[in-house]
PDB file of N, H, CA, C and O in Angstrom:
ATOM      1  N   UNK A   1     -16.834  -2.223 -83.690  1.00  0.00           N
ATOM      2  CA  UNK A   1     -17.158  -1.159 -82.739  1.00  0.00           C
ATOM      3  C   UNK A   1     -15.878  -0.797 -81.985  1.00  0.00           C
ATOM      4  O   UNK A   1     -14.989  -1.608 -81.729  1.00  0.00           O
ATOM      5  N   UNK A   2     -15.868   0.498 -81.654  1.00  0.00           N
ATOM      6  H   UNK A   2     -16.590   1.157 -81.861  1.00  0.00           H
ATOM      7  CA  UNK A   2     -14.304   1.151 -81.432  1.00  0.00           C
ATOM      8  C   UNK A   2     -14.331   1.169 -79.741  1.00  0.00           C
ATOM      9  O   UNK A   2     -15.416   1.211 -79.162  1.00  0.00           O
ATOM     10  N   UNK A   3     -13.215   1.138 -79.085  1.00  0.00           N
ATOM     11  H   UNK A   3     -12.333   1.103 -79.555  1.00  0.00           H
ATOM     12  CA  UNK A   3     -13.586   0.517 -77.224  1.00  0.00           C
ATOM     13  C   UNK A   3     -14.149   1.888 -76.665  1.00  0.00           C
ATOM     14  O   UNK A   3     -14.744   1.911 -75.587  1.00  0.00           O
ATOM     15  N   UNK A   4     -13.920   3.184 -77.523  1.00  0.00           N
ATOM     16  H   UNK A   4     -13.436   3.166 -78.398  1.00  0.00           H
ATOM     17  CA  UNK A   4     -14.360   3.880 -77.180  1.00  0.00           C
ATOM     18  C   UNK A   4     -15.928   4.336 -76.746  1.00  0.00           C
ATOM     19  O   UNK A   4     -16.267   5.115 -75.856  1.00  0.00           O
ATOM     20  N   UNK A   5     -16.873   3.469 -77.823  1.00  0.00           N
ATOM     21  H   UNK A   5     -16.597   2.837 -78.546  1.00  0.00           H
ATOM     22  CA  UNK A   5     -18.245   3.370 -77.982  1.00  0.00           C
ATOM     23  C   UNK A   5     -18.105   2.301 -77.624  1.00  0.00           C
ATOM     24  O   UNK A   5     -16.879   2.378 -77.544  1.00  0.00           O
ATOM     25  N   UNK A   6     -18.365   1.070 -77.249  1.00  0.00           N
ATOM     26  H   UNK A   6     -19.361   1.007 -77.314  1.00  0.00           H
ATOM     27  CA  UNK A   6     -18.448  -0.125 -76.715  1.00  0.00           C
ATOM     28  C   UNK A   6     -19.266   0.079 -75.646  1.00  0.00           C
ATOM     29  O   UNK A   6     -18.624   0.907 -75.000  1.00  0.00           O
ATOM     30  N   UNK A   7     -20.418  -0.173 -74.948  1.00  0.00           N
ATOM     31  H   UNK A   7     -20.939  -0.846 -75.473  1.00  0.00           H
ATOM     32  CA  UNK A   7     -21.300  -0.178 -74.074  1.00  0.00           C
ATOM     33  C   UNK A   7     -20.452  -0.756 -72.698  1.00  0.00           C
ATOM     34  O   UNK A   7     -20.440  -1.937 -72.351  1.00  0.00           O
ATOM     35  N   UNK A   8     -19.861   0.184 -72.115  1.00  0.00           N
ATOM     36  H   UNK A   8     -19.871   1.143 -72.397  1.00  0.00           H
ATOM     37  CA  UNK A   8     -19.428  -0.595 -70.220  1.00  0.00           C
ATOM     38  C   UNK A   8     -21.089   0.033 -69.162  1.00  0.00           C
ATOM     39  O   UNK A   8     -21.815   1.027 -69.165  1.00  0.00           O
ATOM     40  N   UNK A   9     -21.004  -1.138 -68.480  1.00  0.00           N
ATOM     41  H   UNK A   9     -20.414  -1.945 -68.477  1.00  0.00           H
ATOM     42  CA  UNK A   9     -22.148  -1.031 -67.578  1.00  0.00           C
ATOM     43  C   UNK A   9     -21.231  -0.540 -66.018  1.00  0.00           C
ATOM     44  O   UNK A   9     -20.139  -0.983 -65.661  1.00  0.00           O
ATOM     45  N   UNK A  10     -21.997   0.381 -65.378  1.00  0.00           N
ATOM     46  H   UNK A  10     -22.883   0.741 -65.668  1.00  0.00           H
ATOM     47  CA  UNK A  10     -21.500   0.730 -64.293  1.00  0.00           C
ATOM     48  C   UNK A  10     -23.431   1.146 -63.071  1.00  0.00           C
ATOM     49  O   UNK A  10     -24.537   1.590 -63.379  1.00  0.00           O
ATOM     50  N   UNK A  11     -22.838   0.692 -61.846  1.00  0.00           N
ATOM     51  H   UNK A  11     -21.939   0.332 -61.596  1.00  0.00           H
ATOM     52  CA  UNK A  11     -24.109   0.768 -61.001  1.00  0.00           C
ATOM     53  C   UNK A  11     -23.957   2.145 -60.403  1.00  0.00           C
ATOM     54  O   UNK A  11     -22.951   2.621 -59.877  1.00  0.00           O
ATOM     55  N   UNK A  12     -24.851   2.562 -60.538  1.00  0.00           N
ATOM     56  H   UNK A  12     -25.668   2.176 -60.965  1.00  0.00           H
ATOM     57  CA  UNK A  12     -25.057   4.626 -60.036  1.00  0.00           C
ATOM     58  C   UNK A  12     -25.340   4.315 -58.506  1.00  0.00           C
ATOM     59  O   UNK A  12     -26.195   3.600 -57.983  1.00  0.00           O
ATOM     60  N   UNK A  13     -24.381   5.056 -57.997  1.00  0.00           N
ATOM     61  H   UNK A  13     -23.687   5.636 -58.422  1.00  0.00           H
ATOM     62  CA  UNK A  13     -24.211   5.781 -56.320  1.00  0.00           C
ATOM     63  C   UNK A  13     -25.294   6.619 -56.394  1.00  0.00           C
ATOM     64  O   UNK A  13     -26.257   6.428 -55.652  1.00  0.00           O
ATOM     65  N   UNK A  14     -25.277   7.404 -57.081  1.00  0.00           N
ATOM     66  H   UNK A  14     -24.494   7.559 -57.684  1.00  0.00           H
ATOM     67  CA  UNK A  14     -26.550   8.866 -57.053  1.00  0.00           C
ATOM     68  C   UNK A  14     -27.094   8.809 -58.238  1.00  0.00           C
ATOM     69  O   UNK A  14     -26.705   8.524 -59.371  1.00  0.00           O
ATOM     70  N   UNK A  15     -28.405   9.249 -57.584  1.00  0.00           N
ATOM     71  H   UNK A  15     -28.721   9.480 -56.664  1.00  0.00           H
ATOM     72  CA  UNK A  15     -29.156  10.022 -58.850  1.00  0.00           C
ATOM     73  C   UNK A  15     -28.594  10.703 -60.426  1.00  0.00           C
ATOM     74  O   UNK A  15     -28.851  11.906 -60.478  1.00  0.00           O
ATOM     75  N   UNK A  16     -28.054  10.292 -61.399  1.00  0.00           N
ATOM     76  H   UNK A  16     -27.846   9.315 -61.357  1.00  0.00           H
ATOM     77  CA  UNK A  16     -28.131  11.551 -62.113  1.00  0.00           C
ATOM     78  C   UNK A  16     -28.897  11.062 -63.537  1.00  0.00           C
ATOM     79  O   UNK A  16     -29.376   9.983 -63.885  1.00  0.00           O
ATOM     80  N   UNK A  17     -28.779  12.368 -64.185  1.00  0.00           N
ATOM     81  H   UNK A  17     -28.389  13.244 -63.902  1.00  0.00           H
ATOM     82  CA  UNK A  17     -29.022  12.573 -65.577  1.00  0.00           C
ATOM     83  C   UNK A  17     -28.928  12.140 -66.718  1.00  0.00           C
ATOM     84  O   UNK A  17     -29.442  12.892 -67.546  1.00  0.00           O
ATOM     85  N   UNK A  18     -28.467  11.199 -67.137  1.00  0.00           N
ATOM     86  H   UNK A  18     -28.050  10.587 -66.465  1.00  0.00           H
ATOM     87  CA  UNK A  18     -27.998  11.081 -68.384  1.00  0.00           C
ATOM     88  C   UNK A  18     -28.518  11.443 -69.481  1.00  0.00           C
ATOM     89  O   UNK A  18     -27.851  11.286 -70.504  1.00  0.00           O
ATOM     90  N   UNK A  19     -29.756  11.982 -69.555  1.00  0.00           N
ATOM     91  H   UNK A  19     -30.298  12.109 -68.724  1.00  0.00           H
ATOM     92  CA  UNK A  19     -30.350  12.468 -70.835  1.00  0.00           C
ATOM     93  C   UNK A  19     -31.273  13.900 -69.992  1.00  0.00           C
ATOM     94  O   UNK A  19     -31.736  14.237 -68.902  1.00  0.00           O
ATOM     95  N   UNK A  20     -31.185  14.139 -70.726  1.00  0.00           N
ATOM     96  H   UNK A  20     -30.809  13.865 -71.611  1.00  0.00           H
ATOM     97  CA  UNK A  20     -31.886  16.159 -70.332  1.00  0.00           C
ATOM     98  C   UNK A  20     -32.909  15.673 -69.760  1.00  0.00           C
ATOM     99  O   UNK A  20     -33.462  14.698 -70.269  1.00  0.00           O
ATOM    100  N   UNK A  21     -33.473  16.342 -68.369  1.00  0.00           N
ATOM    101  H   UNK A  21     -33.023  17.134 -67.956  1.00  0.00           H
ATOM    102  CA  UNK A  21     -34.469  16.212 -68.203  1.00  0.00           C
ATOM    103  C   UNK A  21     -35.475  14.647 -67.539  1.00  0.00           C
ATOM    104  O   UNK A  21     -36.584  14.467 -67.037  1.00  0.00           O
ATOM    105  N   UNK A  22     -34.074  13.644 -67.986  1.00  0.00           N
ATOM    106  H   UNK A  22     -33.172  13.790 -68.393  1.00  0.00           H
ATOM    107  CA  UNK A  22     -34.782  12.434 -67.439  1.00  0.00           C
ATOM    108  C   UNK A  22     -33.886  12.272 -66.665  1.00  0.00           C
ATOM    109  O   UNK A  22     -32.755  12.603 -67.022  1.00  0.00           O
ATOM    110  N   UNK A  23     -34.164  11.543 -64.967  1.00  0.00           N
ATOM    111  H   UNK A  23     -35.082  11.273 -64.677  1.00  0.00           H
ATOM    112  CA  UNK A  23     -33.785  11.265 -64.105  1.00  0.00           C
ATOM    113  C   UNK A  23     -33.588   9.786 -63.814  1.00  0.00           C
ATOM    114  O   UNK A  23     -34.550   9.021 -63.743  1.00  0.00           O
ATOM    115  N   UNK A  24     -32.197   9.351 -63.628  1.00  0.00           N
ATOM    116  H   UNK A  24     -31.416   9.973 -63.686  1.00  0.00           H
ATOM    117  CA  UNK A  24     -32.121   7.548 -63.690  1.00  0.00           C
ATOM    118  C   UNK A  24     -31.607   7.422 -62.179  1.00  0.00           C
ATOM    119  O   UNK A  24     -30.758   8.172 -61.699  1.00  0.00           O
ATOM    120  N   UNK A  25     -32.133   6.543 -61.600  1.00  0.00           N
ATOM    121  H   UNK A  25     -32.823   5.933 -61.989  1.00  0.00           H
ATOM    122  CA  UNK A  25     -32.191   6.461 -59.921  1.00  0.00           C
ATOM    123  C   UNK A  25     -30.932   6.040 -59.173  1.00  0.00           C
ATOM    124  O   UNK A  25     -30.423   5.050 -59.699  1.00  0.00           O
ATOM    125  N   UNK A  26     -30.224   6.526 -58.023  1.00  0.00           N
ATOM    126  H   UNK A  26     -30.638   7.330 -57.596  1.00  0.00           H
ATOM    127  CA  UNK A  26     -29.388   5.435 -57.838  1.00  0.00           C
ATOM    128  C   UNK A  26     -29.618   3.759 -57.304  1.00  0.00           C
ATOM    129  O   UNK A  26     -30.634   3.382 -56.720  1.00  0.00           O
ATOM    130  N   UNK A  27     -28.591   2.985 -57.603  1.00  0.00           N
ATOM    131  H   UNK A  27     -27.766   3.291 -58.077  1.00  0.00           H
ATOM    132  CA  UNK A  27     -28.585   1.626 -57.392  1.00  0.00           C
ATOM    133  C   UNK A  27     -29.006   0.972 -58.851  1.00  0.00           C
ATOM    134  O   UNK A  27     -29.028  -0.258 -58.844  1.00  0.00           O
ATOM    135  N   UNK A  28     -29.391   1.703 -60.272  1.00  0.00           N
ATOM    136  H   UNK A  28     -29.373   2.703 -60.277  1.00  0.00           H
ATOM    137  CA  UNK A  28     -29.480   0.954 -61.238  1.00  0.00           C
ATOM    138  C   UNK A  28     -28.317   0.838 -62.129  1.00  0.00           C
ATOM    139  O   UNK A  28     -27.597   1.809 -62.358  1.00  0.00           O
ATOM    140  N   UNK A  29     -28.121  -0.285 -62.622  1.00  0.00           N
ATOM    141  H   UNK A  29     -28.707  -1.074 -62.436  1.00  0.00           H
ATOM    142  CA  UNK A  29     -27.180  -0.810 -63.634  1.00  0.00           C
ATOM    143  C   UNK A  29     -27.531  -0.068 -64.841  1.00  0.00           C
ATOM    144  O   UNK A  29     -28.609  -0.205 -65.419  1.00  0.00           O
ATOM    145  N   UNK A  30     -26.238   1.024 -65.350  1.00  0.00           N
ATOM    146  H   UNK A  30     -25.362   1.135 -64.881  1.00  0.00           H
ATOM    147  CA  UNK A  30     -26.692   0.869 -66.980  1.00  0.00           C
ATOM    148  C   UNK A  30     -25.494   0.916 -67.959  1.00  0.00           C
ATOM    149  O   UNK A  30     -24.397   0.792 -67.413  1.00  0.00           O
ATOM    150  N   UNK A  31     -25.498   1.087 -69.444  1.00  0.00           N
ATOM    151  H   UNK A  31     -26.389   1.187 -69.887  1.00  0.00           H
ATOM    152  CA  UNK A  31     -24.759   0.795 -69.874  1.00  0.00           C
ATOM    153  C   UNK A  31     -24.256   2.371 -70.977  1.00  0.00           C
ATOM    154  O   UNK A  31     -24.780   2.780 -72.013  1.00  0.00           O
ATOM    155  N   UNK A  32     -23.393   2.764 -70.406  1.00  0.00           N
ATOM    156  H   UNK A  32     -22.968   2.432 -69.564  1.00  0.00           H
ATOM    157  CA  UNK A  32     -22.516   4.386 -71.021  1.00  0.00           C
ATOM    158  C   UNK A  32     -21.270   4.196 -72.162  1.00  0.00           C
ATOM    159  O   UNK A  32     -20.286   3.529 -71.840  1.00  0.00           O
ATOM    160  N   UNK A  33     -21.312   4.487 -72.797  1.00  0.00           N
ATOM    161  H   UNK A  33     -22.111   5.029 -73.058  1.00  0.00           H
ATOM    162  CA  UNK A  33     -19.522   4.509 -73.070  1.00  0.00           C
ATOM    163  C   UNK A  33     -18.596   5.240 -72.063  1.00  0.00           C
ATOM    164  O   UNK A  33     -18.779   6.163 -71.270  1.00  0.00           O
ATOM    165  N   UNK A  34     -17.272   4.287 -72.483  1.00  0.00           N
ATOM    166  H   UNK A  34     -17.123   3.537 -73.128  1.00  0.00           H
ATOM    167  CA  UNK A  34     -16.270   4.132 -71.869  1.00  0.00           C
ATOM    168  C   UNK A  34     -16.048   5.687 -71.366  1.00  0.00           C
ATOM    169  O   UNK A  34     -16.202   5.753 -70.146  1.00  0.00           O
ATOM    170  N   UNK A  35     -15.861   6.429 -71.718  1.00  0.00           N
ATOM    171  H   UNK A  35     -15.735   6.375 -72.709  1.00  0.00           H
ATOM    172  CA  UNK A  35     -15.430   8.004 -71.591  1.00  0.00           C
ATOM    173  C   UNK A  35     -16.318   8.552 -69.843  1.00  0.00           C
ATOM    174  O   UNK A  35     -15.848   8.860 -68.748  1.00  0.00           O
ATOM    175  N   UNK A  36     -18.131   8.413 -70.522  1.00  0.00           N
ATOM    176  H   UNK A  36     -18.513   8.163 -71.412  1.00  0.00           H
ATOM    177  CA  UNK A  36     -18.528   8.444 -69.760  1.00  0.00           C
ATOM    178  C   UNK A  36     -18.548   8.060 -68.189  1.00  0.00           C
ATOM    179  O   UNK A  36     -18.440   8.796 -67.209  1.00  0.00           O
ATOM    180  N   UNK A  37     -18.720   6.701 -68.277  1.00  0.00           N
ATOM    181  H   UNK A  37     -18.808   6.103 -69.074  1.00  0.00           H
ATOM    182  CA  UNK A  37     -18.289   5.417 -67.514  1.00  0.00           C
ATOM    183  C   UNK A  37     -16.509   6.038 -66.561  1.00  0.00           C
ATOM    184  O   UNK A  37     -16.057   5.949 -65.420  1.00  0.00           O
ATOM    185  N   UNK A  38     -16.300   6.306 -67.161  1.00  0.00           N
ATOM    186  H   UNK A  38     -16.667   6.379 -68.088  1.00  0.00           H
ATOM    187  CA  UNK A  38     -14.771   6.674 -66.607  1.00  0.00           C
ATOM    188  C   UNK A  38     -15.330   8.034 -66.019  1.00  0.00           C
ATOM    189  O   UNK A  38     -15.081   8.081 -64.815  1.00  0.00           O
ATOM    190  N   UNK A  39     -15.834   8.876 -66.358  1.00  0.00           N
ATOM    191  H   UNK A  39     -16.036   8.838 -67.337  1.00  0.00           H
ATOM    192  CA  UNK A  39     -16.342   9.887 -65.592  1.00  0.00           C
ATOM    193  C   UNK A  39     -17.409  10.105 -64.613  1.00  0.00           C
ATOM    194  O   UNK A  39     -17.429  10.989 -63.757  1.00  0.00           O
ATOM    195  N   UNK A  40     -18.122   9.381 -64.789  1.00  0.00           N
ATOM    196  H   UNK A  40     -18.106   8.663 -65.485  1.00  0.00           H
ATOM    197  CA  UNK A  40     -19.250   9.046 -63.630  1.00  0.00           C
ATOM    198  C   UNK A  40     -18.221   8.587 -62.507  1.00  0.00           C
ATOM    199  O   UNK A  40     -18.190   9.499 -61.680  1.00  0.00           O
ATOM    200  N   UNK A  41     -17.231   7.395 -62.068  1.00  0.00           N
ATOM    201  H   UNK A  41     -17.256   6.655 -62.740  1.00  0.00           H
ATOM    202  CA  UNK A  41     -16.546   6.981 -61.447  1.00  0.00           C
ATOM    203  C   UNK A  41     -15.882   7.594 -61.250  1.00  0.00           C
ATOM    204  O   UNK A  41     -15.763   7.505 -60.028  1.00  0.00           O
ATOM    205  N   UNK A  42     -14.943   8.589 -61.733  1.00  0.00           N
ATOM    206  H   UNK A  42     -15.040   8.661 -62.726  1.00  0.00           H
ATOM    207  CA  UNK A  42     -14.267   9.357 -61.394  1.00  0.00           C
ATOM    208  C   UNK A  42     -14.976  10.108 -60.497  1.00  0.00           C
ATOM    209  O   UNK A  42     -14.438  10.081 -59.390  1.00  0.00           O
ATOM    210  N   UNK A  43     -16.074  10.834 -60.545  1.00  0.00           N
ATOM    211  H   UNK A  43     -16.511  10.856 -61.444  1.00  0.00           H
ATOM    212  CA  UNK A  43     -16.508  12.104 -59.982  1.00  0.00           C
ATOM    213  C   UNK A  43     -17.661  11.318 -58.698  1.00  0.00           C
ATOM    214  O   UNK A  43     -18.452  12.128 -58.215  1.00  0.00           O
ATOM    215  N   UNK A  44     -17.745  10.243 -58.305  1.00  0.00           N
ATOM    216  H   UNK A  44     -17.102   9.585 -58.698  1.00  0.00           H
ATOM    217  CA  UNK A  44     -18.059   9.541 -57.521  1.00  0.00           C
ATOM    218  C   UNK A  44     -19.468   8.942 -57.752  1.00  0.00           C
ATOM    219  O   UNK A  44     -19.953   8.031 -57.081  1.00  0.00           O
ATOM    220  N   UNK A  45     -19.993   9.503 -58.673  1.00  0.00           N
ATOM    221  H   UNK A  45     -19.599  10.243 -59.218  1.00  0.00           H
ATOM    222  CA  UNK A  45     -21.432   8.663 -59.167  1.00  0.00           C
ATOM    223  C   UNK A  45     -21.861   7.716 -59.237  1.00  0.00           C
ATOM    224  O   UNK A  45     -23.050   7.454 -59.052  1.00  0.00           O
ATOM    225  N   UNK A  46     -20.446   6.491 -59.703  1.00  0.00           N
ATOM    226  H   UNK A  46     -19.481   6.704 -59.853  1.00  0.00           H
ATOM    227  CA  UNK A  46     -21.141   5.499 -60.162  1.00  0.00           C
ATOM    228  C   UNK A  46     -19.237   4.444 -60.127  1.00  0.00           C
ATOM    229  O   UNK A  46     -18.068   4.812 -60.249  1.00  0.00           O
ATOM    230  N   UNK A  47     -19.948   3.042 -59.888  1.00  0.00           N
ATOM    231  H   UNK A  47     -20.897   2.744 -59.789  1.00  0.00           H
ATOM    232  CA  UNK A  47     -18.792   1.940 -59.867  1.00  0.00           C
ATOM    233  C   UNK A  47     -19.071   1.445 -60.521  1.00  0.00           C
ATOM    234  O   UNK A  47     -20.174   1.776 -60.958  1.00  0.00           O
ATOM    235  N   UNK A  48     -18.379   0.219 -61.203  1.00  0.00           N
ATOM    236  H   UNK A  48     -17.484  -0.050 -60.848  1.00  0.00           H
ATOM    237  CA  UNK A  48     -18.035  -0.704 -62.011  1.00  0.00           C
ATOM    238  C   UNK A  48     -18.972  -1.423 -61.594  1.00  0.00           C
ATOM    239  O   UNK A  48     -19.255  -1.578 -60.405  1.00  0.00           O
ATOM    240  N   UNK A  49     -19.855  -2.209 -63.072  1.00  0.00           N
ATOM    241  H   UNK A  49     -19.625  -2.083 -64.037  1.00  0.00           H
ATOM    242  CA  UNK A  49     -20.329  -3.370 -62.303  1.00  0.00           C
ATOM    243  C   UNK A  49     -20.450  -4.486 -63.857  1.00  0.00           C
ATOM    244  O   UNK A  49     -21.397  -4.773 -64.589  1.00  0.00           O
ATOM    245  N   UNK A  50     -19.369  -4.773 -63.853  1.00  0.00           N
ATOM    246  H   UNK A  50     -18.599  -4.540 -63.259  1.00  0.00           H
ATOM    247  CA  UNK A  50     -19.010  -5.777 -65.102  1.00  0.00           C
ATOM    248  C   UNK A  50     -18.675  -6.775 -64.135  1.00  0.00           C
ATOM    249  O   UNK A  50     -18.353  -6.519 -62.974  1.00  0.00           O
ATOM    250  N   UNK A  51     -18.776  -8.209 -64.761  1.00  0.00           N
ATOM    251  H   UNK A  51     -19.038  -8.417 -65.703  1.00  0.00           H
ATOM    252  CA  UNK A  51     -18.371  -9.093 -64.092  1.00  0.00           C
ATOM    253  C   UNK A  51     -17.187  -9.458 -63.978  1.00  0.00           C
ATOM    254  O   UNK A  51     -16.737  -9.320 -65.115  1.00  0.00           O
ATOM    255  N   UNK A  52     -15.973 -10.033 -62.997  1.00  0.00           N
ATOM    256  H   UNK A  52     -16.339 -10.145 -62.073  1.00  0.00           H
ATOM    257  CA  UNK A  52     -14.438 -10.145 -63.015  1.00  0.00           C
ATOM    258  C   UNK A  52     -14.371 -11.177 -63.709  1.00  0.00           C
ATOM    259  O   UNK A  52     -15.253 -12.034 -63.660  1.00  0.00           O
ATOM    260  N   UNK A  53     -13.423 -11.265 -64.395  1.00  0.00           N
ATOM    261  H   UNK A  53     -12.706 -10.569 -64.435  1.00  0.00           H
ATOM    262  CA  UNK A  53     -12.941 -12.087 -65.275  1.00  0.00           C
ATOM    263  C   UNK A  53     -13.138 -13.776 -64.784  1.00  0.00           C
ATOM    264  O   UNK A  53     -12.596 -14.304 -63.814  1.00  0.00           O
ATOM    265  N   UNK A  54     -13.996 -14.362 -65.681  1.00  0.00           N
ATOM    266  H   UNK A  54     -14.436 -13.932 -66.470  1.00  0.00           H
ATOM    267  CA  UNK A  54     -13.838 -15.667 -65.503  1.00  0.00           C
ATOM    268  C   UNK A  54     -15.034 -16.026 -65.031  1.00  0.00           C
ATOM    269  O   UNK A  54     -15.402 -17.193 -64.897  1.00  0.00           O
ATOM    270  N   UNK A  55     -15.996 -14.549 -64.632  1.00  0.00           N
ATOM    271  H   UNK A  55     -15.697 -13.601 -64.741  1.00  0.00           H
ATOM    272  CA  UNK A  55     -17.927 -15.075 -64.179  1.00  0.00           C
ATOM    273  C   UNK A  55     -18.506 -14.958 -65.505  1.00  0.00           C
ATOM    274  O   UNK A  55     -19.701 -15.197 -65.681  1.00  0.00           O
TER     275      UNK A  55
END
């Protein structure tokens, strides 16, 4: 599997979308590719929530 598709989990600040029409709440953990994941965070949606190295 390429790091690009690789499943990173990040915890949602806000409400959004990820699939048309369905609504995923903030404060839940889920798991996006990397691209995504980098864009949710970027645009303030959503933080990291992988464990730091060594949990």
């Amino acid at each position: 599997m390429s790091e690009a598709k690789k499943p990173v989990p990040v915890r949602l600040i806000y409400d959004v979308w990820l699939k048309e029409s369905e609504r995923t709440p903030a404060g839940n953990v889920v798991s996006v590719e990397l691209g995504q994941a980098k864009a949710l965070i970027a645009n303030g949606k959503a933080e990291r929530a992988d464990p730091l190295p060594g949990e």
